[in-house]
N, CA, C and O atoms as CSV, one atom per row, in Angstrom:
chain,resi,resn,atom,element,x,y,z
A,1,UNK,N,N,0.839,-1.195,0.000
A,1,UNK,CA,C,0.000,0.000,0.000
A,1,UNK,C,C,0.876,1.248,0.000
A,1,UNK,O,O,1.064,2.026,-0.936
A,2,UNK,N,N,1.273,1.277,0.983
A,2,UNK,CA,C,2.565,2.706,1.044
A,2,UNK,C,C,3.572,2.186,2.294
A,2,UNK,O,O,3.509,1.221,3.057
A,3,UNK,N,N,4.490,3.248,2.140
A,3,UNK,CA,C,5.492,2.803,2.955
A,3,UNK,C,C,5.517,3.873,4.749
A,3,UNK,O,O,4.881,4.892,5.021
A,4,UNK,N,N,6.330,3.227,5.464
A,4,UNK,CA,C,6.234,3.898,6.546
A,4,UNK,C,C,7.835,3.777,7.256
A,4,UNK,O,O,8.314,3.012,8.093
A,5,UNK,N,N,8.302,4.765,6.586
A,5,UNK,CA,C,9.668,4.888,7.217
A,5,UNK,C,C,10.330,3.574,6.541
A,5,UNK,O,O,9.743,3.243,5.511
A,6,UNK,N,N,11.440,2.745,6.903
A,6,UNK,CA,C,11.972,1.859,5.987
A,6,UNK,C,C,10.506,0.343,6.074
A,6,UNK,O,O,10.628,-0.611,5.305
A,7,UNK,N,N,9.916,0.372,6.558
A,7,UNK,CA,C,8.658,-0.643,6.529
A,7,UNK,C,C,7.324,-0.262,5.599
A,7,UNK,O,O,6.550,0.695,5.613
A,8,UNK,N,N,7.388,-1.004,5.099
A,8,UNK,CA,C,6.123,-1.260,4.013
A,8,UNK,C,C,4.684,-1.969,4.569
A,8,UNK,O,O,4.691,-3.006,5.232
A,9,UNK,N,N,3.726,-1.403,4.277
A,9,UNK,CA,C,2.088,-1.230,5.168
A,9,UNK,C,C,1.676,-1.883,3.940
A,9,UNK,O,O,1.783,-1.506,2.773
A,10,UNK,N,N,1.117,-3.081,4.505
A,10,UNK,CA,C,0.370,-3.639,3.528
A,10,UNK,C,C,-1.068,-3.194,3.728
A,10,UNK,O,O,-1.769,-3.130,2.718
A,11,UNK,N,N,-1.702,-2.815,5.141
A,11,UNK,CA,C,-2.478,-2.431,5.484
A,11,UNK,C,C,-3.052,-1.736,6.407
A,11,UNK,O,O,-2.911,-2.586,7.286
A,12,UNK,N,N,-3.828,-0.503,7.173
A,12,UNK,CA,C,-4.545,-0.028,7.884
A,12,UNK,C,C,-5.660,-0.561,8.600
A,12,UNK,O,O,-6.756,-0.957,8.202
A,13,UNK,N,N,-5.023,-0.470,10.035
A,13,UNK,CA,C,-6.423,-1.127,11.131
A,13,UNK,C,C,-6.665,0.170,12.539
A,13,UNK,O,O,-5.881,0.649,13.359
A,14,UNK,N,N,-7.759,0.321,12.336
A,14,UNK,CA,C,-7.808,1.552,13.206
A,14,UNK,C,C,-8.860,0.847,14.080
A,14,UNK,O,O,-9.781,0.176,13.614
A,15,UNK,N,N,-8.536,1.156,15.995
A,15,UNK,CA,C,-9.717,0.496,16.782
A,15,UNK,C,C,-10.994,1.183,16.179
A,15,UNK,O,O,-11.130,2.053,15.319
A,16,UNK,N,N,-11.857,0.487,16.928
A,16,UNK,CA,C,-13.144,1.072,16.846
A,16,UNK,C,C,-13.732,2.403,17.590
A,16,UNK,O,O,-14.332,3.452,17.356
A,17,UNK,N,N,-12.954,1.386,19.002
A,17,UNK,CA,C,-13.103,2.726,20.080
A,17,UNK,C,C,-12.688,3.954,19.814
A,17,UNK,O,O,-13.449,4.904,19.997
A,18,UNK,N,N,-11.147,4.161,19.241
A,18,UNK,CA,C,-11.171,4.891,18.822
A,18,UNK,C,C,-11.801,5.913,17.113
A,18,UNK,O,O,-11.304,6.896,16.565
A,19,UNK,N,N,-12.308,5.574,16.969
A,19,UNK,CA,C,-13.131,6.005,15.769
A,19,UNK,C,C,-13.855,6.548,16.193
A,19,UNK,O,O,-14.001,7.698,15.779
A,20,UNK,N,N,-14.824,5.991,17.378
A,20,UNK,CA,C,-15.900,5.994,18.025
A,20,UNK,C,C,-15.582,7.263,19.046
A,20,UNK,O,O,-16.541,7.901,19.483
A,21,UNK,N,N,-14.456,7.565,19.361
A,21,UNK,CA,C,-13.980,8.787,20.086
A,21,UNK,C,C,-13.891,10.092,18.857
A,21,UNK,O,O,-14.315,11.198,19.191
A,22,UNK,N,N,-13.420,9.929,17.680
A,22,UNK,CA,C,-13.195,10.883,17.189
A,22,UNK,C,C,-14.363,11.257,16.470
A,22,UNK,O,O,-14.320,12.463,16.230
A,23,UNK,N,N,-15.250,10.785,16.090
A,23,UNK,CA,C,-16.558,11.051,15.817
A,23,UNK,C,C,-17.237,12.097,17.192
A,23,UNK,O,O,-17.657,13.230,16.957
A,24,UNK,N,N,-17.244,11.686,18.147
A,24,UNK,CA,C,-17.793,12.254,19.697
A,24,UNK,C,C,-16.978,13.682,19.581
A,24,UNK,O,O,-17.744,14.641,19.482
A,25,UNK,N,N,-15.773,13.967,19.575
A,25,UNK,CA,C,-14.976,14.714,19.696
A,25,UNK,C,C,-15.250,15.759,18.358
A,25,UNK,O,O,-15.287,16.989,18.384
A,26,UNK,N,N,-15.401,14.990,17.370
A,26,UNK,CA,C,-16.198,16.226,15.928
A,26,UNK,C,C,-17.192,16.987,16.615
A,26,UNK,O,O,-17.046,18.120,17.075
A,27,UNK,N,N,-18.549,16.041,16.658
A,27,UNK,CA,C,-19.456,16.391,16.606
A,27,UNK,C,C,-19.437,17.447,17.764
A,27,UNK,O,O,-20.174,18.433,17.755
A,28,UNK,N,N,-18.431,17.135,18.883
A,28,UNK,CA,C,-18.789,18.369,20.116
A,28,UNK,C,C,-18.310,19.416,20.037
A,28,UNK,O,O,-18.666,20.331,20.780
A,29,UNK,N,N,-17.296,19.570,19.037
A,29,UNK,CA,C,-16.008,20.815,18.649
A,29,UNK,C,C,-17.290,21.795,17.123
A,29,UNK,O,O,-17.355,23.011,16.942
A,30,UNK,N,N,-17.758,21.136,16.657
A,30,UNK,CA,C,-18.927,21.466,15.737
A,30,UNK,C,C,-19.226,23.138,16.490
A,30,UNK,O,O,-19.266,23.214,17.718
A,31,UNK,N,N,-19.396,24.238,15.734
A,31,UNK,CA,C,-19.013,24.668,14.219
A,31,UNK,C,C,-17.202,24.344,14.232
A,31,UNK,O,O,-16.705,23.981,13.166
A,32,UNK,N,N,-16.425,24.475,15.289
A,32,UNK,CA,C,-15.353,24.286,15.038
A,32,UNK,C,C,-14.130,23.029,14.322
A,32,UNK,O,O,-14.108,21.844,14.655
A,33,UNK,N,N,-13.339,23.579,13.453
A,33,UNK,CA,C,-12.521,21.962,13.274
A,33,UNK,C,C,-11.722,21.731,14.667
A,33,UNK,O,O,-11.333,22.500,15.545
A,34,UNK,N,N,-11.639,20.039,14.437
A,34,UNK,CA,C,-10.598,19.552,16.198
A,34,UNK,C,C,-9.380,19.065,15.234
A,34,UNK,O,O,-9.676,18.783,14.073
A,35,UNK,N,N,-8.852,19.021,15.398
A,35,UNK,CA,C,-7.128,18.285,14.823
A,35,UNK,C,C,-6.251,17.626,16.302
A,35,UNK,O,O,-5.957,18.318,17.277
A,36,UNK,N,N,-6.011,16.436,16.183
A,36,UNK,CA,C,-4.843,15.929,16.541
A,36,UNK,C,C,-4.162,14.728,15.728
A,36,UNK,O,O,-4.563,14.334,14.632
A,37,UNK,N,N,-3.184,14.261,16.360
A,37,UNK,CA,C,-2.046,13.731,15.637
A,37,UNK,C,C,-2.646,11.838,15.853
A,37,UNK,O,O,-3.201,11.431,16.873
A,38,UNK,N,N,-2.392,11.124,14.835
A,38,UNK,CA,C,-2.733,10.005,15.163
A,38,UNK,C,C,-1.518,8.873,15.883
A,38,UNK,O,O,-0.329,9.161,15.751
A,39,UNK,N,N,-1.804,7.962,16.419
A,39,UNK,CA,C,-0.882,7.254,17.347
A,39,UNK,C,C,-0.804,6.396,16.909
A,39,UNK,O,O,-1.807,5.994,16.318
A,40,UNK,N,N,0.312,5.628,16.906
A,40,UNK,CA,C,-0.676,3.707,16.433
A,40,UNK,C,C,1.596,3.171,16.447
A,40,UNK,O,O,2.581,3.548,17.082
A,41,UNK,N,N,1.236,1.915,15.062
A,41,UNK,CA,C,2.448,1.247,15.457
A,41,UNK,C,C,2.484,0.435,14.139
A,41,UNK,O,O,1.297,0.202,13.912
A,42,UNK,N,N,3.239,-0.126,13.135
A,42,UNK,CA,C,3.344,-1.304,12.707
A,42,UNK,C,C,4.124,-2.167,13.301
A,42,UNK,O,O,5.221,-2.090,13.855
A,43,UNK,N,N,3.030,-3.387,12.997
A,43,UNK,CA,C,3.193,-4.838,13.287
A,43,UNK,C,C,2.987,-5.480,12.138
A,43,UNK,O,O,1.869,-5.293,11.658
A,44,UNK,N,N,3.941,-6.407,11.345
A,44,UNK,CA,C,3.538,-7.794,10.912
A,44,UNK,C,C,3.002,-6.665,9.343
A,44,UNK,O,O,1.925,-6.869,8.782
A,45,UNK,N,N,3.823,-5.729,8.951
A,45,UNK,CA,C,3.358,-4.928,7.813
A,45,UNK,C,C,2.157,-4.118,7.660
A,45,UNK,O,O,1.842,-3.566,6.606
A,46,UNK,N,N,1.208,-4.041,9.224
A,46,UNK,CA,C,-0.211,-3.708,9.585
A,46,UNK,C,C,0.127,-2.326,10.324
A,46,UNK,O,O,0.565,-2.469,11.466
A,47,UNK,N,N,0.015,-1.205,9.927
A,47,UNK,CA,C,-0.190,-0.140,10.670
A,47,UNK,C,C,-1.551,-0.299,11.651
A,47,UNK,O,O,-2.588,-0.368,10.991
A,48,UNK,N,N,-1.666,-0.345,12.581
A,48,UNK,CA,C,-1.877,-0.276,13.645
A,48,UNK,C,C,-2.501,0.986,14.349
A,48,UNK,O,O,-1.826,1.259,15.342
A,49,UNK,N,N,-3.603,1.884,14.168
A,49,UNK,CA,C,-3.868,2.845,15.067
A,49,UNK,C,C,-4.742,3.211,16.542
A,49,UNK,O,O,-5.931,2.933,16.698
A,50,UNK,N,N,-4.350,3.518,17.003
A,50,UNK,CA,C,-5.222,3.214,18.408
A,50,UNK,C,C,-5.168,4.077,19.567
A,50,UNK,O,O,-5.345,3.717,20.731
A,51,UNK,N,N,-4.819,5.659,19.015
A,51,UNK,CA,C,-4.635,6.364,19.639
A,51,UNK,C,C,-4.967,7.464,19.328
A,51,UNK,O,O,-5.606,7.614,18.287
A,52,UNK,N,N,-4.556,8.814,20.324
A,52,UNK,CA,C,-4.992,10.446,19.385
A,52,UNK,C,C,-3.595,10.895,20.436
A,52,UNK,O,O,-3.254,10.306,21.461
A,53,UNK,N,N,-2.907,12.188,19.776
A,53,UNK,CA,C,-1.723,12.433,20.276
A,53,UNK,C,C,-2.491,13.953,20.773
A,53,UNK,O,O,-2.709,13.947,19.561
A,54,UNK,N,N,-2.869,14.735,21.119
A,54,UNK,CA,C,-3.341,15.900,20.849
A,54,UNK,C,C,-1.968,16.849,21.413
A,54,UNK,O,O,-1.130,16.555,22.266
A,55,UNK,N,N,-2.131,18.274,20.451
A,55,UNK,CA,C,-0.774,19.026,20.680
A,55,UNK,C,C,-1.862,20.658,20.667
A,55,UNK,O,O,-2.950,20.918,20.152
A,56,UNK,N,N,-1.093,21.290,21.330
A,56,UNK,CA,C,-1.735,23.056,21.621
A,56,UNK,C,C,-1.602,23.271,20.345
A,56,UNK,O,O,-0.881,22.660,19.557
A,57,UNK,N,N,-2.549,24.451,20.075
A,57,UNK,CA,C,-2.834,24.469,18.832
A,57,UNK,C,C,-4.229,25.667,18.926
A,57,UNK,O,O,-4.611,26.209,19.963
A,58,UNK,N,N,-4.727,25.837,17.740
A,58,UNK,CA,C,-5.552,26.567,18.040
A,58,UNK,C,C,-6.674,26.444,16.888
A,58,UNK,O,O,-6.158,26.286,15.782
A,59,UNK,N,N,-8.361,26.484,16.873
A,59,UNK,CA,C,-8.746,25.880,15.737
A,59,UNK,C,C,-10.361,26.778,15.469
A,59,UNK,O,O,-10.689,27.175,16.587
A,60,UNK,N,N,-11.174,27.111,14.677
A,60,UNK,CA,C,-12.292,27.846,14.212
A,60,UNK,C,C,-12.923,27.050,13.307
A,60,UNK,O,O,-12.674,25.869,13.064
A,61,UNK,N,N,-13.902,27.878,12.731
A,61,UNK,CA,C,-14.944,27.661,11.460
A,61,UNK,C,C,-14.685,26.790,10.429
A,61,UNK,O,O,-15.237,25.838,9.877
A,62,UNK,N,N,-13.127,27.757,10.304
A,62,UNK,CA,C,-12.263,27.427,9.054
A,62,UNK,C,C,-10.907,26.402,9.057
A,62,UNK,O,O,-10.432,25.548,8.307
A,63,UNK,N,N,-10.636,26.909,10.140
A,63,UNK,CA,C,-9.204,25.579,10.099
A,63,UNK,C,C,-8.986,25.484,11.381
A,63,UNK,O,O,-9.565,26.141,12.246
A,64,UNK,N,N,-8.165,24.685,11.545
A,64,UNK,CA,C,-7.430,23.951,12.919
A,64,UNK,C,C,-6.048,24.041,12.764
A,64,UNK,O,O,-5.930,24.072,11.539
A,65,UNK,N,N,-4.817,24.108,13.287
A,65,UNK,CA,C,-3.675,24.454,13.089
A,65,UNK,C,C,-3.276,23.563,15.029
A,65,UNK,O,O,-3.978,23.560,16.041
A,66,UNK,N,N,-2.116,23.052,14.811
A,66,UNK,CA,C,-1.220,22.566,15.731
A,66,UNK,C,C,-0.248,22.872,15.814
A,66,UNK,O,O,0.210,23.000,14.679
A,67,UNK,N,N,0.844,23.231,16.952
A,67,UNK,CA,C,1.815,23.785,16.975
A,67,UNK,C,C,3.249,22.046,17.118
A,67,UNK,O,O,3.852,21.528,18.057
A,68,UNK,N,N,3.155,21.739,15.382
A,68,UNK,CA,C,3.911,20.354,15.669
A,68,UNK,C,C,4.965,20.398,16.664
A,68,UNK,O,O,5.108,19.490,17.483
A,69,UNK,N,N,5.660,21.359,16.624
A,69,UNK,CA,C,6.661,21.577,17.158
A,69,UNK,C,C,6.927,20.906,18.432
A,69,UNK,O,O,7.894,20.322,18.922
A,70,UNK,N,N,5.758,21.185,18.790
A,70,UNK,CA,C,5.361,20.785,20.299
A,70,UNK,C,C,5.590,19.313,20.789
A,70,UNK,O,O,5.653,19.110,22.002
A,71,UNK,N,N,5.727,18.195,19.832
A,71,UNK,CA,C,5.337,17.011,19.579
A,71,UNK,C,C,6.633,16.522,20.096
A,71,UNK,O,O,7.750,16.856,19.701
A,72,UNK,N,N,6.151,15.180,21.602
A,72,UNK,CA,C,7.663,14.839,21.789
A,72,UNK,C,C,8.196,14.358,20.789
A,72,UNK,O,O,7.448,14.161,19.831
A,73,UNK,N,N,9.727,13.982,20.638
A,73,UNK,CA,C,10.871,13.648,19.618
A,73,UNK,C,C,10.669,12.138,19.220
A,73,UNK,O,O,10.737,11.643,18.095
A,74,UNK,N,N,10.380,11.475,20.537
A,74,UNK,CA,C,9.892,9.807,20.723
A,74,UNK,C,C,8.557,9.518,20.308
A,74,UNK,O,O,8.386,8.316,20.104
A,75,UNK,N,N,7.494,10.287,20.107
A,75,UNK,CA,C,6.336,9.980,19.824
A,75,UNK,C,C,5.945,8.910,18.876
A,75,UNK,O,O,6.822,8.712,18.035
A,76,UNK,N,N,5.093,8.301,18.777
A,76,UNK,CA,C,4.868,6.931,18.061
A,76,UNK,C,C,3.360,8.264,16.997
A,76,UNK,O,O,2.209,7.842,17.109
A,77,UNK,N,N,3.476,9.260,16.375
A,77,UNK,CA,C,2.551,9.902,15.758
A,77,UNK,C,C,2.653,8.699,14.357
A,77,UNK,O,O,3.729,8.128,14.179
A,78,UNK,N,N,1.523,8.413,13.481
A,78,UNK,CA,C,2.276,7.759,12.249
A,78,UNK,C,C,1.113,8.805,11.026
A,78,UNK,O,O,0.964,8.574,9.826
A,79,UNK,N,N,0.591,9.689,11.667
A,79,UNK,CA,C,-0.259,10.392,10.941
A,79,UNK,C,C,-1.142,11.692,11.544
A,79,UNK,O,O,-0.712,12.299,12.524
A,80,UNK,N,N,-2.374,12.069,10.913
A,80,UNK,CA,C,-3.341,12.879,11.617
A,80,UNK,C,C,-4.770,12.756,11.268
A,80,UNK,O,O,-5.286,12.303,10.245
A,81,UNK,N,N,-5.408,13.355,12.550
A,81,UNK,CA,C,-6.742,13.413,12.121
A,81,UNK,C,C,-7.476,14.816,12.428
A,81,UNK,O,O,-7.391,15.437,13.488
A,82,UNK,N,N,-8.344,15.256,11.081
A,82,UNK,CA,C,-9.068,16.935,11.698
A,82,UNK,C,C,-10.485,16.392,11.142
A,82,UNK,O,O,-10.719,15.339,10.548
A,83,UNK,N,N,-11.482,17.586,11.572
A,83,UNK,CA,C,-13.036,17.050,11.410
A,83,UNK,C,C,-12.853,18.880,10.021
A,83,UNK,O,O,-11.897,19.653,9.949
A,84,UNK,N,N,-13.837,18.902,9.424
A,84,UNK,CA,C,-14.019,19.917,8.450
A,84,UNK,C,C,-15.908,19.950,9.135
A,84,UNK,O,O,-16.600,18.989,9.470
A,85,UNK,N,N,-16.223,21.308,9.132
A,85,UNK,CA,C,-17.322,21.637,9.616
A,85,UNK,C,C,-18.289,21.826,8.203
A,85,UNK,O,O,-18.914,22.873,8.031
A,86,UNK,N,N,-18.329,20.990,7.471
A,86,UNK,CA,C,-19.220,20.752,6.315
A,86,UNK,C,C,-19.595,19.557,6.051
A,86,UNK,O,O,-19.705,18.787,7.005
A,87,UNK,N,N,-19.878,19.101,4.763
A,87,UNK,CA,C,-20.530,18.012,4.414
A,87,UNK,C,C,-18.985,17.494,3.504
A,87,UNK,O,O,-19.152,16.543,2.740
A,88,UNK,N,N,-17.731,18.018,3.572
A,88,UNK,CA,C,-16.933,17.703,2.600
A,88,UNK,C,C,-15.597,17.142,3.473
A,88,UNK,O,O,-14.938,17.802,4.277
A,89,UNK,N,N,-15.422,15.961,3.146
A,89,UNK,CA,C,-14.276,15.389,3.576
A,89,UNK,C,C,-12.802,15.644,2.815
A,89,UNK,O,O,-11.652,15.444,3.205
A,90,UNK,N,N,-13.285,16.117,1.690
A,90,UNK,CA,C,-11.682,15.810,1.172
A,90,UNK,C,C,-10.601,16.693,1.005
A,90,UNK,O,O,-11.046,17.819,0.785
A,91,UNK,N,N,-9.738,16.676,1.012
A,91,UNK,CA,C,-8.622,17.452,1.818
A,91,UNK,C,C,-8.621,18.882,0.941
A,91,UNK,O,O,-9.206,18.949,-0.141
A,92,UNK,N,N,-7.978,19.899,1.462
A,92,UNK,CA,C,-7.858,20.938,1.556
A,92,UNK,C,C,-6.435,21.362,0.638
A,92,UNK,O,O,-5.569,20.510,0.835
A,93,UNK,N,N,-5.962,22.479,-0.331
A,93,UNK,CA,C,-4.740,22.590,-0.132
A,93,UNK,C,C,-3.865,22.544,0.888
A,93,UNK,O,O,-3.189,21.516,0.861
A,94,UNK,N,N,-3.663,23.160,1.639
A,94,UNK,CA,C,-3.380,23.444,3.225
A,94,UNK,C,C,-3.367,21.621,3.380
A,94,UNK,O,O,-2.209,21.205,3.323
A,95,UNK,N,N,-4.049,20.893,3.496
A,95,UNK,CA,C,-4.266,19.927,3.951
A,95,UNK,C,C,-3.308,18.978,3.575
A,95,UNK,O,O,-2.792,18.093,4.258
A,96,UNK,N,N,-3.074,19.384,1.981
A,96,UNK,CA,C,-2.218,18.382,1.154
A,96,UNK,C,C,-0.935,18.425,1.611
A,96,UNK,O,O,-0.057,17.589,1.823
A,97,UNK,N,N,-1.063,19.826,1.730
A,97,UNK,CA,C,0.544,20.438,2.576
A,97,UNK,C,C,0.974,19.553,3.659
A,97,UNK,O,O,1.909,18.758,3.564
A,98,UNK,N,N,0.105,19.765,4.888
A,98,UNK,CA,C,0.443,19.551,5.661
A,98,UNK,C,C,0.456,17.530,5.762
A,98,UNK,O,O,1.013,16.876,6.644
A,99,UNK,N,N,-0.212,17.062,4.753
A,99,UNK,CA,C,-0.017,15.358,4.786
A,99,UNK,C,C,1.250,15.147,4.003
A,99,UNK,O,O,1.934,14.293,4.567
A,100,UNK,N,N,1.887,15.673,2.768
A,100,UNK,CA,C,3.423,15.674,2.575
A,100,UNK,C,C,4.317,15.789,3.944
A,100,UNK,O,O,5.192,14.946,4.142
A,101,UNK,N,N,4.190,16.369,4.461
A,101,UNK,CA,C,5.138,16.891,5.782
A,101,UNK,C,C,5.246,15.839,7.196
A,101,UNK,O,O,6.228,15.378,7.778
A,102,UNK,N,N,4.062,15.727,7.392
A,102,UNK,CA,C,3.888,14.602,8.749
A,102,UNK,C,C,3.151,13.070,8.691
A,102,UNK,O,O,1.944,13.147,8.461
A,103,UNK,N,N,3.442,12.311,8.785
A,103,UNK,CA,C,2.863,11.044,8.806
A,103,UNK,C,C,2.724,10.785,7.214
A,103,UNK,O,O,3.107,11.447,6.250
A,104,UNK,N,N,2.051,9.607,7.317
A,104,UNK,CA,C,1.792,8.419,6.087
A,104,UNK,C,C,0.753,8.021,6.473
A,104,UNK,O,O,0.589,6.810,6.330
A,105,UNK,N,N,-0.234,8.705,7.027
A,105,UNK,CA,C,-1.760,8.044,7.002
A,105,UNK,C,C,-3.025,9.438,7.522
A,105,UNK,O,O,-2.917,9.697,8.721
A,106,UNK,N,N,-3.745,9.993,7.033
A,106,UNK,CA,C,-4.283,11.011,7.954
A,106,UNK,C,C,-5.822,10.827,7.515
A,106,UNK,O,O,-6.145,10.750,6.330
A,107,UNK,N,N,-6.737,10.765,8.572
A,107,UNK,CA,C,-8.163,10.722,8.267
A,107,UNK,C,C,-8.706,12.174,8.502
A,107,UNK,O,O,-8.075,12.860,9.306
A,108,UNK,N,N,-9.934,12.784,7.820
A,108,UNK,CA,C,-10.769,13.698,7.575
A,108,UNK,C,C,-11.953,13.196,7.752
A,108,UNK,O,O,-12.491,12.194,7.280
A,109,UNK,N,N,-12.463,14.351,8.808
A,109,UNK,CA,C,-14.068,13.298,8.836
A,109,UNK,C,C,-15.129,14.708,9.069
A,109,UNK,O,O,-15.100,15.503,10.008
A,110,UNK,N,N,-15.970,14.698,7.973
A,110,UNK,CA,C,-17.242,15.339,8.175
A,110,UNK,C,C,-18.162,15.691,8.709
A,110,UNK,O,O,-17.962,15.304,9.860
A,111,UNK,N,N,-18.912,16.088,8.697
A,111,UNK,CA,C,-20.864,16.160,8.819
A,111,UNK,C,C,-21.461,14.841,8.252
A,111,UNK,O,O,-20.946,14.641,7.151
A,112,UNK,N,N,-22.178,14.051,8.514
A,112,UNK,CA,C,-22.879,14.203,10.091
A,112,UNK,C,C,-22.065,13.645,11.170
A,112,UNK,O,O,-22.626,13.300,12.210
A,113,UNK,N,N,-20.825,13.522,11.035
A,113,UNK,CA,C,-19.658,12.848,11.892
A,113,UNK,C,C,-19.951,11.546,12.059
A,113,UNK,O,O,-19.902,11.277,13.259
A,114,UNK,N,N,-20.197,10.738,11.483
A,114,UNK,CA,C,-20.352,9.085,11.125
A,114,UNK,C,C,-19.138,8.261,10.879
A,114,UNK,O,O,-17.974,8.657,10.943
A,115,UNK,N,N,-19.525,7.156,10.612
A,115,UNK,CA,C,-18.368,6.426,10.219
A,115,UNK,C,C,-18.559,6.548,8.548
A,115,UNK,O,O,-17.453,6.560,8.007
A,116,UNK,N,N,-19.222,6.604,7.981
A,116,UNK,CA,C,-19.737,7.148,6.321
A,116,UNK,C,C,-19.196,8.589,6.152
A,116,UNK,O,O,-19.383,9.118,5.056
A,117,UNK,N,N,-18.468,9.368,7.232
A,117,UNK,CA,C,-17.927,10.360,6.882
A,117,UNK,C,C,-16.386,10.541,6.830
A,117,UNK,O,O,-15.643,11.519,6.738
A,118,UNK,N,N,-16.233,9.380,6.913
A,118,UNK,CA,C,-14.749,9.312,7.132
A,118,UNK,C,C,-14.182,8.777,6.151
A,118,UNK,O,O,-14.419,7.742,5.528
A,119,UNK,N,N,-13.128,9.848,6.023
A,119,UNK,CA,C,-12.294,9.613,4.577
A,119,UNK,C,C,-10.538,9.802,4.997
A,119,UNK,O,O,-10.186,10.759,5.686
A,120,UNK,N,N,-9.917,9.163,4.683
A,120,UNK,CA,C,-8.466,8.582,4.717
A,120,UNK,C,C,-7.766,9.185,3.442
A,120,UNK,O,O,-8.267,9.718,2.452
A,121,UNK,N,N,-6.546,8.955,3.747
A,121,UNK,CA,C,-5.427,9.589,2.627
A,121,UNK,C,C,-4.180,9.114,3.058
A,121,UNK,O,O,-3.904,8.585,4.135
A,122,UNK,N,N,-3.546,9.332,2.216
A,122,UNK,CA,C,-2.163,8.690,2.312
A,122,UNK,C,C,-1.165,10.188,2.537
A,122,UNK,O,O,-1.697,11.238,2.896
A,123,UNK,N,N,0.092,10.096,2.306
A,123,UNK,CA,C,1.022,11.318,2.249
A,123,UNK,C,C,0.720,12.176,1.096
A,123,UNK,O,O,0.644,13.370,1.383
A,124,UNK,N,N,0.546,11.900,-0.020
A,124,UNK,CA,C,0.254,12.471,-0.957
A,124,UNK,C,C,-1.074,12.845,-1.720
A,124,UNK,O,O,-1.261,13.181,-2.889
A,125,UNK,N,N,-2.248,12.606,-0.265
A,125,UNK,CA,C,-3.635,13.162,-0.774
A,125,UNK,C,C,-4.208,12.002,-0.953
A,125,UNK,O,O,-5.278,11.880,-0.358
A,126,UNK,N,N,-3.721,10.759,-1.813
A,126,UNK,CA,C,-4.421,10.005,-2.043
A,126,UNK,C,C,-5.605,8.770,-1.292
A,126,UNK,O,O,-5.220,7.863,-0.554
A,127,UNK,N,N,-7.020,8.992,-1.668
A,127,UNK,CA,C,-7.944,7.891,-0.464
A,127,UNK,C,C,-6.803,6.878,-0.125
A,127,UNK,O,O,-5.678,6.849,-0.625
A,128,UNK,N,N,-7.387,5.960,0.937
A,128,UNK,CA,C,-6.411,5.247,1.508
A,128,UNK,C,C,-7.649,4.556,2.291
A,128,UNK,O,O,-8.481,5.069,3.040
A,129,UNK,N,N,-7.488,3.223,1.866
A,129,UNK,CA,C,-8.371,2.552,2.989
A,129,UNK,C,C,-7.990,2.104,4.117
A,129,UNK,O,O,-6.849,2.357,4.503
A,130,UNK,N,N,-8.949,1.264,4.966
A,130,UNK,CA,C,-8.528,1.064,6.130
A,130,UNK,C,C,-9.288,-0.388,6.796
A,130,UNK,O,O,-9.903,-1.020,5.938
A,131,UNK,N,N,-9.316,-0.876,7.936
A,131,UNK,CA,C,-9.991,-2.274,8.334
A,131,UNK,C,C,-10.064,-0.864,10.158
A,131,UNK,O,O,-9.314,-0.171,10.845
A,132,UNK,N,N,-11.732,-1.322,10.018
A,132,UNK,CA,C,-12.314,-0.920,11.202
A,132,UNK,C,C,-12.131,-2.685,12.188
A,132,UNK,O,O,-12.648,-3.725,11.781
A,133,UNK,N,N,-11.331,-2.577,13.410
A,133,UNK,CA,C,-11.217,-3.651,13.943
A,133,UNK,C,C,-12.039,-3.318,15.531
A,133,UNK,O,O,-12.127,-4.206,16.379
């Protein structure tokens, strides 16, 4: 599928629970976007996610912004996740930007904050699927 640092991802498994958190966390930040950093691990060629890293930052109507900087050096981040306060999941210039730069996996998730609103990408913009476990 894509690569992750010298390891190659054959595939994406994100908990449920957590899904199930970042949906809760849209819908309550609503009109505002939420952004944090995603957590996780490969195993066995399986990226692995199962976490949210969150970093200060500051976020509105229109965008969400994080101060990466902030991000310990050791962190297990392997991507990100922001909510868009519309009906449109798919990434942003700004957005594209910022998925070249950090991680190899970042989800976008919509209105009505569902699991049908959630849309994935790789480093370079491109959808990117995933296994809800």
């Amino acid at each position: 599928m894509f690569g992750f640092g010298k390891k190659k991802i054959e595939y994406v498994q994100i908990d449920h629970e957590l899904l199930e958190e970042i949906m809760d966390i849209a819908k309550e930040s609503y009109p505002n976007e939420f952004s944090a950093m995603l957590q996780g691990k490969v195993e066995d060629n399986i990226l692995k996610i199962d976490g949210l890293i969150f970093l200060p930052g500051a976020a509105s109507e229109s965008g969400a912004v994080m101060e990466i900087f902030m991000m310990p050096m050791l962190s297990d981040a392997v991507g990100s996740v922001h909510s868009h306060p519309g009906y449109d999941a798919s990434p942003s210039t700004a957005d594209l930007q910022f998925f070249s730069k950090q991680g190899s996996f970042h989800i976008i998730i919509a209105q009505p904050y569902d699991l049908d609103s959630i849309r994935a990408y790789d480093t370079f913009g491109e959808p990117a699927e995933f296994e809800v476990v």
